[in-house]
C-alpha positions in Angstrom: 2.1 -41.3 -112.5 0.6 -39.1 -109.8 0.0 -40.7 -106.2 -3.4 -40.1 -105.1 -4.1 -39.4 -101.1 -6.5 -41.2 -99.3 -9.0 -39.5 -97.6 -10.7 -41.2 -94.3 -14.1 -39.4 -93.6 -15.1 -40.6 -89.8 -19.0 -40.5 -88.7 -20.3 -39.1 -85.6 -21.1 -41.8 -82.9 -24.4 -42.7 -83.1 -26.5 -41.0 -80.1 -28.6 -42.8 -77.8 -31.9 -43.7 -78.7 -34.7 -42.8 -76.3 -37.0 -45.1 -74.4 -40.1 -43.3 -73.3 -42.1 -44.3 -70.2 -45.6 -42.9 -69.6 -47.9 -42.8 -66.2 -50.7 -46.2 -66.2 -53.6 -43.9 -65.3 -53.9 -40.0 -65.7 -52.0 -38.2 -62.9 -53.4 -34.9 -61.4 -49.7 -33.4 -60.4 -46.1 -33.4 -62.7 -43.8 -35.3 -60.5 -40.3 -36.1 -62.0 -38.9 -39.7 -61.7 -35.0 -40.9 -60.8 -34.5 -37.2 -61.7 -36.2 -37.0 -64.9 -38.4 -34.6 -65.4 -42.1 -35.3 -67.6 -44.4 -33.7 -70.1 -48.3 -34.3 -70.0 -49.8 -35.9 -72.7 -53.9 -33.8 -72.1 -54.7 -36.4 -74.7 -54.9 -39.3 -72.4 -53.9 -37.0 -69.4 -50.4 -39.3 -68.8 -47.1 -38.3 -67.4 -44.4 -39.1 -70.1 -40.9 -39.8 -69.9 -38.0 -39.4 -72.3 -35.3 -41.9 -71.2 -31.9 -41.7 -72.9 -30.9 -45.8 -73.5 -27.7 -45.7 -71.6 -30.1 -44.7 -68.0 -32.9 -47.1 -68.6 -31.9 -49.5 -65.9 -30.9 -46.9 -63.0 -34.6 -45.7 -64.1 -36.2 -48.8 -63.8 -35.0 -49.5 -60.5 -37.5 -46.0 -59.1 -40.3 -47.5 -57.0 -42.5 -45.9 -59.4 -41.4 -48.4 -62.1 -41.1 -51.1 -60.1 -44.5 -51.0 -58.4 -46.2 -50.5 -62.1 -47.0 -46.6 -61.6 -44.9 -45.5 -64.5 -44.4 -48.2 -67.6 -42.6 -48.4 -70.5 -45.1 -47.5 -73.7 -45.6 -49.7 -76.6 
């Protein structure tokens, strides 16, 4: 009887999800927050902010978040 070898197939780690952020009222200037850098949204005229899920809290802690300038979207 022939012996069959087992074959172990490993996935890829699972990347980071994003948390995106966007300006409470329209913002006449691009200004990058903890670093990160925005796009404009000329719908709504809004900042917006890509957040990789492993940086959310060092990004939360800007003055911009915390004072209610820059919020997480729903």
């Amino acid at each position: 009887m022939a012996q069959t070898k087992k074959i172990t197939i490993k996935k890829a780690p699972v990347a980071a999800k994003a948390v995106w952020y966007e300006s409470r009222e329209k913002e006449p200037a691009m200004f990058p927050v903890a670093g990160i850098g925005c796009i404009r949204n000329f719908q709504n005229g809004r900042l917006e902010y890509e957040v990789s899920a492993d940086d959310v809290e060092r990004f939360e802690q800007n003055h911009f978040v915390v004072n209610g300038r820059i919020v997480r979207m729903r």
